[in-house]
C-alpha positions in Angstrom: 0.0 0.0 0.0 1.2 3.3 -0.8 1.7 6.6 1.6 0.0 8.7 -0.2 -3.1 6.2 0.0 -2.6 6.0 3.9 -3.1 9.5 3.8 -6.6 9.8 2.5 -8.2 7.3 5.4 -7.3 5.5 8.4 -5.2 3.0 8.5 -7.5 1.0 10.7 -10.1 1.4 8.1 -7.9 0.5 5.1 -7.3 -2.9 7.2 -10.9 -3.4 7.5 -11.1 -3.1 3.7 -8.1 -5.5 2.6 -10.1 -7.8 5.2 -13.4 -7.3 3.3 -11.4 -7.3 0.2 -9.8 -10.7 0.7 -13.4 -12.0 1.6 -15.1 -11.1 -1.7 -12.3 -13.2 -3.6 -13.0 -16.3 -1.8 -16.7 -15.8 -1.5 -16.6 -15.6 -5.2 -15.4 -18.8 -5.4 -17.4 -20.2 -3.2 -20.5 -19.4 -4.9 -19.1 -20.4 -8.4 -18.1 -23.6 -6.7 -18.7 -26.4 -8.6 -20.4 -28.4 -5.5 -23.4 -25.4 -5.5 -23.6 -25.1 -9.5 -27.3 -26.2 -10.9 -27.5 -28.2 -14.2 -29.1 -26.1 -17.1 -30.2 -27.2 -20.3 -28.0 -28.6 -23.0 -28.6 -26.0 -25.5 -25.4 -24.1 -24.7 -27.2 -22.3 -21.9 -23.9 -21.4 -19.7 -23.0 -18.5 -22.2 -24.2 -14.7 -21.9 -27.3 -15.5 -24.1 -28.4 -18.0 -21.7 -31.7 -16.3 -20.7 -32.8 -16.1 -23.9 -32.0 -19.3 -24.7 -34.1 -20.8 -21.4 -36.7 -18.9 -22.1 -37.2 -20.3 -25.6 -36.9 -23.4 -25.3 -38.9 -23.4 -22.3 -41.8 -22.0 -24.5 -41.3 -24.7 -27.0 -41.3 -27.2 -24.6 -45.0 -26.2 -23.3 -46.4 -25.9 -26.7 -45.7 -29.8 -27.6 -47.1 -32.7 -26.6 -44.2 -33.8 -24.3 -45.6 -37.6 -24.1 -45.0 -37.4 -27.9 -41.4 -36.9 -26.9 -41.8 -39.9 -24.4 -43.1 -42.4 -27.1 -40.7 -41.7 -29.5 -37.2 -41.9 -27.1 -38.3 -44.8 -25.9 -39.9 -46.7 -29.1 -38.3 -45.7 -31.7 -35.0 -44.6 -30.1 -34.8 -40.9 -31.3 -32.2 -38.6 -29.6 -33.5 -36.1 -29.8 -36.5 -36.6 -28.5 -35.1 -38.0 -25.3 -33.2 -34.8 -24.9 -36.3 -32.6 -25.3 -38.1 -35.0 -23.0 -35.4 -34.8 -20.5 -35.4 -31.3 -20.6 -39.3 -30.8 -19.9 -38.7 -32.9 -16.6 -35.6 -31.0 -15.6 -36.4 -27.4 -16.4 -40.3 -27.3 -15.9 -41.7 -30.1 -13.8 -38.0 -30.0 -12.1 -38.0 -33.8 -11.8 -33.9 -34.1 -11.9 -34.5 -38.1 -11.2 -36.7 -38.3 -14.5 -34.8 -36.1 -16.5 -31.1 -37.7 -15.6 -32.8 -40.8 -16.9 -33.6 -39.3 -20.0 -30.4 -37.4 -20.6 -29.0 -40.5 -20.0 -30.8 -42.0 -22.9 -30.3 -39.0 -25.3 -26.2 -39.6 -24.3 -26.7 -43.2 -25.2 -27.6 -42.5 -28.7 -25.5 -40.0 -29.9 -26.2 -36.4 -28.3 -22.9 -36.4 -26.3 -23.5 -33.0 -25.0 -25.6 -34.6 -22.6 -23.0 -36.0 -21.1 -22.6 -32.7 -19.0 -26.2 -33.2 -17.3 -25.1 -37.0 -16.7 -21.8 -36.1 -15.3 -23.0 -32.9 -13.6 -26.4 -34.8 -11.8 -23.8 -37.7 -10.5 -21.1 -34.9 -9.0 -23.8 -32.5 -7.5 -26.1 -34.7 -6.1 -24.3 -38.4 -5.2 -27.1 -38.8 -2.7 -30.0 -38.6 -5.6 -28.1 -42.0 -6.5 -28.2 -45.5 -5.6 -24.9 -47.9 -4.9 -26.5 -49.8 -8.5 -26.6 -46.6 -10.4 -24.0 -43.9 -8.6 -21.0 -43.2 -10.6 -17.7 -42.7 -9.7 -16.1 -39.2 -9.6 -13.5 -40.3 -12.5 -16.7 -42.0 -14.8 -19.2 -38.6 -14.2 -15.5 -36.7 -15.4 -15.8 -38.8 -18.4 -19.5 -38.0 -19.5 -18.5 -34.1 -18.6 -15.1 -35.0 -21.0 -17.5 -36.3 -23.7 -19.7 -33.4 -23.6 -16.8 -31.4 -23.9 -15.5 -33.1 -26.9 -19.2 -32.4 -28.5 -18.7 -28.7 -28.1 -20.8 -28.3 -24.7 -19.8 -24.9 -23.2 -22.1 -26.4 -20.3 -19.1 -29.2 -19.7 -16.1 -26.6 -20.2 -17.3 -24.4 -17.3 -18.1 -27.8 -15.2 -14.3 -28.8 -15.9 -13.3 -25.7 -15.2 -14.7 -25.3 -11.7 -13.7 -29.1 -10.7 -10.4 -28.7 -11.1 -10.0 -25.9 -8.7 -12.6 -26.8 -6.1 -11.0 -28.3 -2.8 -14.1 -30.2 -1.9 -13.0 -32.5 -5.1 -9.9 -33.0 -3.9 -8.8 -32.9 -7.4 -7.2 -29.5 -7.5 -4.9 -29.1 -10.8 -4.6 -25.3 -11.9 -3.1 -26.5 -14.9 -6.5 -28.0 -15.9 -8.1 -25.3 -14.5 -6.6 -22.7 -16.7 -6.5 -24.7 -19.6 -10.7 -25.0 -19.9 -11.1 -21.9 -18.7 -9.7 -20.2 -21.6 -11.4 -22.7 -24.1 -14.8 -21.3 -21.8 -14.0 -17.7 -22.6 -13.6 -18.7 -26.6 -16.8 -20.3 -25.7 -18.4 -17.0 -24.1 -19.1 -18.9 -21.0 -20.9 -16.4 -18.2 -17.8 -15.4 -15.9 -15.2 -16.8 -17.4 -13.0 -13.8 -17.6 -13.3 -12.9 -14.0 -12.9 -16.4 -13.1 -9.6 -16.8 -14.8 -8.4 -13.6 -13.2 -9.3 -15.1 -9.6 -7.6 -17.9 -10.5 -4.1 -16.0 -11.3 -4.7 -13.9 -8.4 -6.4 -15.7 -5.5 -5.1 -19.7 -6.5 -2.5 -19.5 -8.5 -1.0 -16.1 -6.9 1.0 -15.3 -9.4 1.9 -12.0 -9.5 3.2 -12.2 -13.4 0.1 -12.6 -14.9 -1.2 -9.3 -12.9 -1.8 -6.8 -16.2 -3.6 -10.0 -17.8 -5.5 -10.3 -15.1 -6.1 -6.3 -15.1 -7.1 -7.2 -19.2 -10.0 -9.8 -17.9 -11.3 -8.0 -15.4 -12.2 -5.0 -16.9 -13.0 -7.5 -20.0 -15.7 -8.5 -17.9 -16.7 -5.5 -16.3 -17.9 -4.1 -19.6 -19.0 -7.3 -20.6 -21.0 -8.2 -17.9 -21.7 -5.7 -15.3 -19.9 -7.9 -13.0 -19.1 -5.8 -9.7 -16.7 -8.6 -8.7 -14.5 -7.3 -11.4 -15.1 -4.0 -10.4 -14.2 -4.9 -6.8 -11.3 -6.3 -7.7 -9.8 -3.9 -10.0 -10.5 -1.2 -6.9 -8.0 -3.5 -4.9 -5.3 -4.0 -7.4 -5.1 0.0 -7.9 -5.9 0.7 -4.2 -2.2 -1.9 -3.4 -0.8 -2.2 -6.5 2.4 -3.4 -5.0 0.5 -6.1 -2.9 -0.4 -7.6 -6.7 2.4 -7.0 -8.2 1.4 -4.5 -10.5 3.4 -1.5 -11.8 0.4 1.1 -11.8 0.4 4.7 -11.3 -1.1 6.4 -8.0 -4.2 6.7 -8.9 -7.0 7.9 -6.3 -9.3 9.2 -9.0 -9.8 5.5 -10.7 -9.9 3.6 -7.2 -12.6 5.7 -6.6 -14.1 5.6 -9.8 -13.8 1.6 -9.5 -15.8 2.2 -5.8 -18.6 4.1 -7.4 -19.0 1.5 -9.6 -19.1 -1.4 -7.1 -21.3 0.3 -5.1 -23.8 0.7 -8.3 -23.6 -2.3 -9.7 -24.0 -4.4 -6.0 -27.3 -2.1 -5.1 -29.9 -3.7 -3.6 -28.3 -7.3 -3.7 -27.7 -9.2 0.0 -24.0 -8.5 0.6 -25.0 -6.1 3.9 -20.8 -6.0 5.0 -19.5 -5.3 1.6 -22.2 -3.0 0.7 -21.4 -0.7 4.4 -17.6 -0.4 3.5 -18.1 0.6 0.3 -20.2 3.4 1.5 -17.7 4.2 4.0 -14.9 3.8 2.3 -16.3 6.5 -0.9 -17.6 8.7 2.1 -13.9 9.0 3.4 -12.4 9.5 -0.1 -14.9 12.5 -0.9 -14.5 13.7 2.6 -10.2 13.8 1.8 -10.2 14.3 -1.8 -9.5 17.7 -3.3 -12.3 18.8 -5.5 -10.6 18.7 -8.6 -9.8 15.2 -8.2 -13.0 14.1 -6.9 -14.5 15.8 -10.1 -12.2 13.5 -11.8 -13.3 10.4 -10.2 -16.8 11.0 -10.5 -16.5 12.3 -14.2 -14.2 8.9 -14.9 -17.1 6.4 -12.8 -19.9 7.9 -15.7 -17.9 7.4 -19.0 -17.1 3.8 -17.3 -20.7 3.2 -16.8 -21.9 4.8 -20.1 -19.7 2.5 -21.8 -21.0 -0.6 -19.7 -24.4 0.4 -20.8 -23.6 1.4 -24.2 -21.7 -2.7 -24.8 -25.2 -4.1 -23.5 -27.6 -1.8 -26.4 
């Protein structure tokens, strides 16, 4: 941490922050944890179109005659039929024992991307299984691998997250990385962020800081993310704690605190959401007015951008 950012609040309460800071990253995590992750439908739903995508398929689903689908997955062996039955059960009755059944079926002849909801089901929810029917951890991997293979950005972001949750116990960065790049080709939701938490909060390596920089604000504007937005207000509140070779800076840590604040409104994180409103109200109670000018004039061309990339 720099002086001249000691000098603008506290040092008590720029503790408190690098404690609420380092809580964000791993509560990130948490939530993107593999372990808490619900299975969605197979129609590449994990990207940033995926409420569209729900929502249409939901609608076509409850304007067929699903038993239709029933008769012909299990007479006359139709793939695709046993997907769309699958998917009725799963994403509008919300039968996950039916619809694993069915997905099952729809893997066994030919749709491979369904590996992801076999794999995904077995991983999530062992106890949904019986000892005649429950997979092992390395078999429900190799449904998710197949799905992969099929081009299933579903599987890519399940891979991803398995390799670097510790309740797995099969944490391998190197994996980790390596699908969460092919998810970002892929245009899974988070992935950006994602593999900046992984450089900076797993992996820790201080090298990859300005591409971490790169995918955060990649996925601030992308996404409205205020993880990103939280996290690029701690890199250029302690640059030198990240390893980055940045500027001073007060107007854009500010800026980036704004901008947290903003995009967090009205959600549940009570403790976050109280420092950041003390943190901005000891900044504009230090800050000259020219540079609080500046901060404030630099968090709306941030946010007009955001809202101009989601037109």
């Amino acid at each position: 941490m720099t002086n001249k950012i000691v000098t603008f609040a506290p040092i008590t309460f720029l503790l408190l922050f690098n404690v609420t800071i380092a809580y964000a990253f791993s509560h990130t995590i948490a939530i993107e944890s593999v372990a808490r992750s619900e299975p969605v439908s197979i129609a590449q739903f994990g990207t940033l179109d995926s409420e569209k995508e729900i929502t249409k398929l939901v609608r076509f689903l409850k304007s067929e005659d699903v038993e239709r689908f029933q008769k012909e997955c299990d007479n006359e062996h139709i793939a695709q039929s046993c997907y769309h039955y699958a998917s009725y059960y799963d994403l509008i009755v919300e039968d996950h024992k039916k619809s694993y059944l069915y997905y099952k079926k729809a893997f066994d002849l030919g749709i491979k991307q369904a590996g992801y909801f076999v794999g995904a089901l077995q991983i999530n929810y062992p106890e949904r299984f019986s000892a005649e029917n429950r997979l092992s951890t390395d078999e429900s991997i190799d449904y998710l691998e197949q799905a992969f293979e099929a081009g299933s950005p579903d599987a890519t972001r399940f891979l991803m997250m398995i390799y670097r949750d510790p309740e797995l116990n099969l944490t391998n960065y190197d994996k980790a990385e390596h699908y969460n790049k092919i998810a970002i080709e892929q245009n899974v939701r988070k992935s950006r962020v994602l593999l900046a938490y992984l450089y900076i909060d797993h992996i820790k390596d201080k090298s990859k800081i300005n591409q971490s920089i790169t995918l955060l604000n990649e996925d601030l504007m992308l996404e409205k993310n205020w993880e990103s937005s939280m996290a690029l207000f701690s890199i250029y509140l302690s640059p030198d704690e990240y390893g980055a070779s940045l500027d001073d800076d007060i107007a854009k840590v500010l800026a980036y605190a704004y901008i947290t604040n903003e995009l967090r409104a009205g959600r549940h994180e009570e403790e976050l959401n109280s420092v950041d409103k003390r943190f901005i109200a000891a900044m504009e109670k230090e800050l000259r007015p020219e540079m609080l000018k500046q901060a404030k004039a630099l968090y709306l061309e941030m946010m007009a951008q955001m809202n101009d990339a989601h037109q």
